[in-house]
DSSP file (Angstrom, degrees, kcal/mol; ACC not computed):
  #  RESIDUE AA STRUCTURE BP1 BP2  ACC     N-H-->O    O-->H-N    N-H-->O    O-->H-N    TCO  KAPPA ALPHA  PHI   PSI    X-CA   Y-CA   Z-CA
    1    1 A X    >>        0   0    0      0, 0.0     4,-1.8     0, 0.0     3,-0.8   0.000 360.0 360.0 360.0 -46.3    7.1   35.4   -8.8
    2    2 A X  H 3>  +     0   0    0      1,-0.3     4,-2.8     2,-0.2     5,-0.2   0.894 360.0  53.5 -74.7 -15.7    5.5   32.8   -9.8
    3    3 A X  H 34 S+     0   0    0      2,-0.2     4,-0.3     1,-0.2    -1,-0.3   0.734 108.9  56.5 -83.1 -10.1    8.6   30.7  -10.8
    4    4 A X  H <> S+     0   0    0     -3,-0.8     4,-1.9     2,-0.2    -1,-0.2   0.733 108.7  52.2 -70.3 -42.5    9.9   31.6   -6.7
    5    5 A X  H  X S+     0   0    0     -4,-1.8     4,-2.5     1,-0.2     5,-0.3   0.856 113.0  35.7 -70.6 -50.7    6.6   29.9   -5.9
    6    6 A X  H  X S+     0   0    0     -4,-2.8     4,-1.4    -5,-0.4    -1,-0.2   0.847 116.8  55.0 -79.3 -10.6    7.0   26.5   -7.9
    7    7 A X  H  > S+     0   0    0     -4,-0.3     4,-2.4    -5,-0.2    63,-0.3   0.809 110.3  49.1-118.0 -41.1   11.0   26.4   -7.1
    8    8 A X  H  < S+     0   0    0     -4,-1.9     4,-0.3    61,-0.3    61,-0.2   0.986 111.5  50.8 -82.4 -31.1    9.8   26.7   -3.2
    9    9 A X  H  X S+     0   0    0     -4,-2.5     4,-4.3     1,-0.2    -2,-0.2   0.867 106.7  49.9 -40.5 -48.7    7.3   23.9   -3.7
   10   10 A X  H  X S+     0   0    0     -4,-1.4     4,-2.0    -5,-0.3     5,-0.2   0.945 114.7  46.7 -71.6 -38.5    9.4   21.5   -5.1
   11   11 A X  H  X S+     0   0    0     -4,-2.4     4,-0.5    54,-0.3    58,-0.3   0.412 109.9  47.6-102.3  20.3   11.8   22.0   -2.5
   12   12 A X  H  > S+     0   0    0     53,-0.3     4,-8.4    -4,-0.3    -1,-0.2   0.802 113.1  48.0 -86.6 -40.0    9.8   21.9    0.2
   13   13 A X  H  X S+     0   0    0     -4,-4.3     4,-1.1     2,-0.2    -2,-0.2   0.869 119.3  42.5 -66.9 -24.6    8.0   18.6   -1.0
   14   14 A X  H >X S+     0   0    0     -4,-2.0     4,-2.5     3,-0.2     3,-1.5   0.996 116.8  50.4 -64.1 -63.6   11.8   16.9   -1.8
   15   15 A X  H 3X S+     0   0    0     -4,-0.5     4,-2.5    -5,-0.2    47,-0.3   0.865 108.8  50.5 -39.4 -57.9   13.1   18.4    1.4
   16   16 A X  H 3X S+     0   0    0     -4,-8.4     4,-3.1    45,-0.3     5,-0.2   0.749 110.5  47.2 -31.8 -41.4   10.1   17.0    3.6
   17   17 A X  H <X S+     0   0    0     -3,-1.5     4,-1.2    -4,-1.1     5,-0.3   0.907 111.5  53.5-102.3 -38.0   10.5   13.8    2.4
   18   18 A X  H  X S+     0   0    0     -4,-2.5     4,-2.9     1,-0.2    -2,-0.2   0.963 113.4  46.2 -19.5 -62.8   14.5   14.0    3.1
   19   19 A X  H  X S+     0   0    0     -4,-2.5     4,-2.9     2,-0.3     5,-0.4   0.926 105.5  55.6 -64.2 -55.8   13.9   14.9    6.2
   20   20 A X  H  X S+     0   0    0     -4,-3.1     4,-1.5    37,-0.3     5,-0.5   0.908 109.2  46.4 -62.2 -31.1   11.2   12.4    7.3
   21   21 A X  H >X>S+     0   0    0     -4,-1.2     3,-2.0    -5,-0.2     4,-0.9   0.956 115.9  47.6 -75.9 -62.4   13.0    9.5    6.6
   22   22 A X  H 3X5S+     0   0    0     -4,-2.9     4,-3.1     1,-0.3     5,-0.4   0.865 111.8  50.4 -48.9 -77.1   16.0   11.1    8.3
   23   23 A X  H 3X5S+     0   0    0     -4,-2.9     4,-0.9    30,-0.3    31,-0.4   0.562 110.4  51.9 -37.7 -32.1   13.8   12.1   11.2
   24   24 A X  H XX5S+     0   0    0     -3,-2.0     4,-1.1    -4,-1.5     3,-0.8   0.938 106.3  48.9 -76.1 -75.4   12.4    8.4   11.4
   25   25 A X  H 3X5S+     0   0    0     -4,-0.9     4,-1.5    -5,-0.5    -2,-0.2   0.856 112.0  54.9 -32.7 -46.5   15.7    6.5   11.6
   26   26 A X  H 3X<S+     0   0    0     -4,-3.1     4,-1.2    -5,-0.6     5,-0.4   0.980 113.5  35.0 -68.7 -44.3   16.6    8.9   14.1
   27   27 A X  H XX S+     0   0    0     -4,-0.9     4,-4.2    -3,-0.8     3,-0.8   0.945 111.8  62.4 -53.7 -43.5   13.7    8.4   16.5
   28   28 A X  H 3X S+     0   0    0     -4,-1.1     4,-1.4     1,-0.3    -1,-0.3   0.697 110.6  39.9 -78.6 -51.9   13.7    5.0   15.6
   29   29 A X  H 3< S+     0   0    0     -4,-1.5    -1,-0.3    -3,-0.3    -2,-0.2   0.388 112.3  49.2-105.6  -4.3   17.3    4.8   17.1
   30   30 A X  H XX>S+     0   0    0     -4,-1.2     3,-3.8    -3,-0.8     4,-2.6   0.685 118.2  43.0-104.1 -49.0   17.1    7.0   20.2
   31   31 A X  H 3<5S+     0   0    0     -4,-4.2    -3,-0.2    -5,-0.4    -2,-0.2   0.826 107.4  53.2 -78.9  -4.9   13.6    5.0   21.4
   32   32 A X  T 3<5S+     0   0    0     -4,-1.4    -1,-0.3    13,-0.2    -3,-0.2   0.560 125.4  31.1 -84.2   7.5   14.6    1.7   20.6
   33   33 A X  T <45S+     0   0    0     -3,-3.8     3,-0.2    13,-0.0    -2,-0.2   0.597 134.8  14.1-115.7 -22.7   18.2    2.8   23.2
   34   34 A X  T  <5S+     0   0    0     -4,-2.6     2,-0.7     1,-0.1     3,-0.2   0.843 128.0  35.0-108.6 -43.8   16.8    5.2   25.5
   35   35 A X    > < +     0   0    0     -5,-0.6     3,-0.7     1,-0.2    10,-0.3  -0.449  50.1 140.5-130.6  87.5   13.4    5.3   25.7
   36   36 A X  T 3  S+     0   0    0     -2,-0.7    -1,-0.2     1,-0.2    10,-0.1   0.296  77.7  55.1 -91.6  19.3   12.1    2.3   25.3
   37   37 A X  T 3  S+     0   0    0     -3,-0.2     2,-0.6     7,-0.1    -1,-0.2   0.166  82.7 114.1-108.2 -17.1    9.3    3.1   28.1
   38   38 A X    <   -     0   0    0     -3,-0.7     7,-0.4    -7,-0.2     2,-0.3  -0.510  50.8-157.7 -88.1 125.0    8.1    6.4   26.4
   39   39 A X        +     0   0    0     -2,-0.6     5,-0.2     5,-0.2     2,-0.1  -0.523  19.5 166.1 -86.7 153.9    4.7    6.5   25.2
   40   40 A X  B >  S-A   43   0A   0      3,-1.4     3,-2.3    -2,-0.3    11,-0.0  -0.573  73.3 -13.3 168.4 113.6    2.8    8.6   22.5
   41   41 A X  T 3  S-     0   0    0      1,-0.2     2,-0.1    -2,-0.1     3,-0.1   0.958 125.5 -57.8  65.1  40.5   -0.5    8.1   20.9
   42   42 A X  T 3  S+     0   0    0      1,-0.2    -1,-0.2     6,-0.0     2,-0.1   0.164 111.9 121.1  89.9 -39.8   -0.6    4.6   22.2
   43   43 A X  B <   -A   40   0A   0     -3,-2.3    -3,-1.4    -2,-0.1     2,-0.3  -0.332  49.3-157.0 -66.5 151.8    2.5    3.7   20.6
   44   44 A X    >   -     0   0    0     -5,-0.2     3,-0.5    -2,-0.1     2,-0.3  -0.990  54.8 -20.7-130.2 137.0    5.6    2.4   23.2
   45   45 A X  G >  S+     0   0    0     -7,-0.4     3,-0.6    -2,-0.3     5,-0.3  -0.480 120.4   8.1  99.3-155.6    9.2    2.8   22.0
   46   46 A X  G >>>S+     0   0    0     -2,-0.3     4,-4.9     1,-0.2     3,-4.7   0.996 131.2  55.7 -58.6 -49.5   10.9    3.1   18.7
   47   47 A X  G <45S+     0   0    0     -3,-0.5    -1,-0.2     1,-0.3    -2,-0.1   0.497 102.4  41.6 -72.5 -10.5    7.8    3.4   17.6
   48   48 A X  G <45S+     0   0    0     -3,-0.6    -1,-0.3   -10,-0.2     4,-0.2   0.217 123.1  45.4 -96.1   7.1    6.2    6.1   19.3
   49   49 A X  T X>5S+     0   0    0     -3,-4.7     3,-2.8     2,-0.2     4,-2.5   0.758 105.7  61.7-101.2 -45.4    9.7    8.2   18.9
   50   50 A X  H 3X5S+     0   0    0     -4,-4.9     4,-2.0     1,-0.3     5,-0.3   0.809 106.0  43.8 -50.4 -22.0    9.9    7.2   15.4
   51   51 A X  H 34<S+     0   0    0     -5,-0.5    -1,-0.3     1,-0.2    -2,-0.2   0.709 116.8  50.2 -98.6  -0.7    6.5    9.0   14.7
   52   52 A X  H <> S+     0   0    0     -3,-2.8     4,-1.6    -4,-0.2    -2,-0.2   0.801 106.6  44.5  -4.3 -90.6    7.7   11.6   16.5
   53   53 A X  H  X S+     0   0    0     -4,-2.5     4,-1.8     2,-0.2     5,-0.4   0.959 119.0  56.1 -60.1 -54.0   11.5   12.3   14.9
   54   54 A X  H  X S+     0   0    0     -4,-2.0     4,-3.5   -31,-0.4     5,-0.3   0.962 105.8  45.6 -53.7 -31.3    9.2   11.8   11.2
   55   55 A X  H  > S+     0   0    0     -5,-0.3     4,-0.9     1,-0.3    -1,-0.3   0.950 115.5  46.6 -78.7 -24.5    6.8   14.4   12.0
   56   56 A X  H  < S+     0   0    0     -4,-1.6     4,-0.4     2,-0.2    -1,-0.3   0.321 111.4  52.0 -84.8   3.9    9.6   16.8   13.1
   57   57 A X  H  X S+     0   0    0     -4,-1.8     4,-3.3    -3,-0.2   -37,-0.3   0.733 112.8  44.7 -75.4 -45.2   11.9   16.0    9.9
   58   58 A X  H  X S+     0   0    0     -4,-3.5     4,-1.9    -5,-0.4    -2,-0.2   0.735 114.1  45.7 -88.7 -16.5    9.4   16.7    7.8
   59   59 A X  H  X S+     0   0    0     -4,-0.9     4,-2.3    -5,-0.3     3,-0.5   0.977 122.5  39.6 -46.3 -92.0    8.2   19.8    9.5
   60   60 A X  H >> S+     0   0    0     -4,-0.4     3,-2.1     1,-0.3     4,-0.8   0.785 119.3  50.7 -25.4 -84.1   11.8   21.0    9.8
   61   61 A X  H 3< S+     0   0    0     -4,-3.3   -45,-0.3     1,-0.3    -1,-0.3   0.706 111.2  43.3 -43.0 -58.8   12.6   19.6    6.2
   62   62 A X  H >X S+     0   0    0     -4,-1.9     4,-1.6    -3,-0.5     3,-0.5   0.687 110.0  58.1 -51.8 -37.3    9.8   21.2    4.3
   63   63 A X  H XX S+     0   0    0     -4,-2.3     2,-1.0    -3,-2.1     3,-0.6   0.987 113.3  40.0 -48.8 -94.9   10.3   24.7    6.2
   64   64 A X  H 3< S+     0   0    0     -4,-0.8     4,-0.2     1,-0.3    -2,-0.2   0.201 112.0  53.8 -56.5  12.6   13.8   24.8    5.0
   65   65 A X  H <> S+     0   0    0     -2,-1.0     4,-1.6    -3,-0.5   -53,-0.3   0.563 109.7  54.7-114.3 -43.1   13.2   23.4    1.3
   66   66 A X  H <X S+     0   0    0     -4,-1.6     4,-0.9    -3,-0.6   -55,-0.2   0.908 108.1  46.5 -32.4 -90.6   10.7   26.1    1.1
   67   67 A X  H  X S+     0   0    0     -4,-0.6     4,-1.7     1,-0.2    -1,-0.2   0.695 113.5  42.9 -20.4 -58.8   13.0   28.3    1.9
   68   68 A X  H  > S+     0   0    0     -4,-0.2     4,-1.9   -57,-0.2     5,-0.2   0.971 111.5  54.9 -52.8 -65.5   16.1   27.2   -0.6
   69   69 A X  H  X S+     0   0    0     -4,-1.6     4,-2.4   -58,-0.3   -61,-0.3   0.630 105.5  48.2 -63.9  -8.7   14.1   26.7   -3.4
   70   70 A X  H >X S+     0   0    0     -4,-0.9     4,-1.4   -63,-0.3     3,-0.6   0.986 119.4  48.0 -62.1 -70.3   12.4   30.2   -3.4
   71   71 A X  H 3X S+     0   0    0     -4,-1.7     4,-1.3     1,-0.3    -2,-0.2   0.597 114.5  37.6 -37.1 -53.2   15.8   31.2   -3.0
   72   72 A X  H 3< S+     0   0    0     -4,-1.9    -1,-0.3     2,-0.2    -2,-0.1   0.922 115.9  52.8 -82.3 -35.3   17.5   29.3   -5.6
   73   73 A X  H << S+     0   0    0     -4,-2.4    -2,-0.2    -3,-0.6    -1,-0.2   0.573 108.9  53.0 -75.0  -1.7   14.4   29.7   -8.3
   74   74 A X  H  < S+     0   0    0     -4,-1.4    -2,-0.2    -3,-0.1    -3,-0.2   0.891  89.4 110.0 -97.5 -73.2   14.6   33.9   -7.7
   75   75 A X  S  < S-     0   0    0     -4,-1.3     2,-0.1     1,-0.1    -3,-0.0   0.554  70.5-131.4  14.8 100.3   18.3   33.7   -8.5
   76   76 A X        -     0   0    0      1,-0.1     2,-0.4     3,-0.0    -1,-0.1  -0.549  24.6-113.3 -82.2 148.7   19.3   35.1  -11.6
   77   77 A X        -     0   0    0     -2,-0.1    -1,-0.1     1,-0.1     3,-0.0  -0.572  37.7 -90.6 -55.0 130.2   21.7   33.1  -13.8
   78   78 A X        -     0   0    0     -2,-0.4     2,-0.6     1,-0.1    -1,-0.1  -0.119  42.5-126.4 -32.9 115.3   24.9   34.0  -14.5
   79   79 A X        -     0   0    0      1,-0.1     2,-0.8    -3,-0.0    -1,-0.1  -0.634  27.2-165.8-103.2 105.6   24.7   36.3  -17.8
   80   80 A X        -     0   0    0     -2,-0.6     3,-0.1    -3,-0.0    -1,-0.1  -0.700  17.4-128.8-104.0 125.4   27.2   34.5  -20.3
   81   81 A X        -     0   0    0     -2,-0.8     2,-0.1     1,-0.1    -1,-0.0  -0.017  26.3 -98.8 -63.0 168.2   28.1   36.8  -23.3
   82   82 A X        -     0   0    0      1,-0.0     2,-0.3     0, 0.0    -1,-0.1  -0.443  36.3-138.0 -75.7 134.0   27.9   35.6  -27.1
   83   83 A X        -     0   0    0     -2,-0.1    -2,-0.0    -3,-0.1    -3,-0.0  -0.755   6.7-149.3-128.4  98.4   31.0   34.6  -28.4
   84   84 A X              0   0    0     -2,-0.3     0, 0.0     1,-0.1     0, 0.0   0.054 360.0 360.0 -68.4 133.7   32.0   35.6  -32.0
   85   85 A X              0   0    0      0, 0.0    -1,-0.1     0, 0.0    -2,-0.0   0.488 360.0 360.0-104.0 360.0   34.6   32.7  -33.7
């Protein structure tokens, strides 16, 4: 259990930070061409999307890193037999 526990940590905190950088550059690139009029928290633009697209990458990203890495760290390895020469 507990190695399901560190395996989903690590891949939440690698995923998160995948994701928020993805998730900025993308915001970043739909409000500085479409809505460069949109507002949030003060901010106008790329820059209010951009905080935006991050906080929902890393949401998103961290959710689904969770997930895998329980996933991958409960996994058993493949049991490869002893081989006699």
């Amino acid at each position: 259990m507990a190695r399901g526990v560190v395996g989903a940590l690590i891949g939440a905190g690698l995923l998160a930070l995948v994701g928020l950088v993805i998730g900025l550059i993308t915001g970043i690139q739909i409000g500085g061409n479409y809505f460069s009029d949109f507002e949030f928290e003060g901010a106008r633009g790329y820059i209010a999307t951009g905080n935006i697209g991050a906080r929902v990458g890393a949401v998103i990203g961290g959710l689904s890193g969770a997930i895998l890495g329980f996933w991958l760290a409960r996994k058993k390895p493949a049991h490869r037999g002893h081989v006699e020469a």
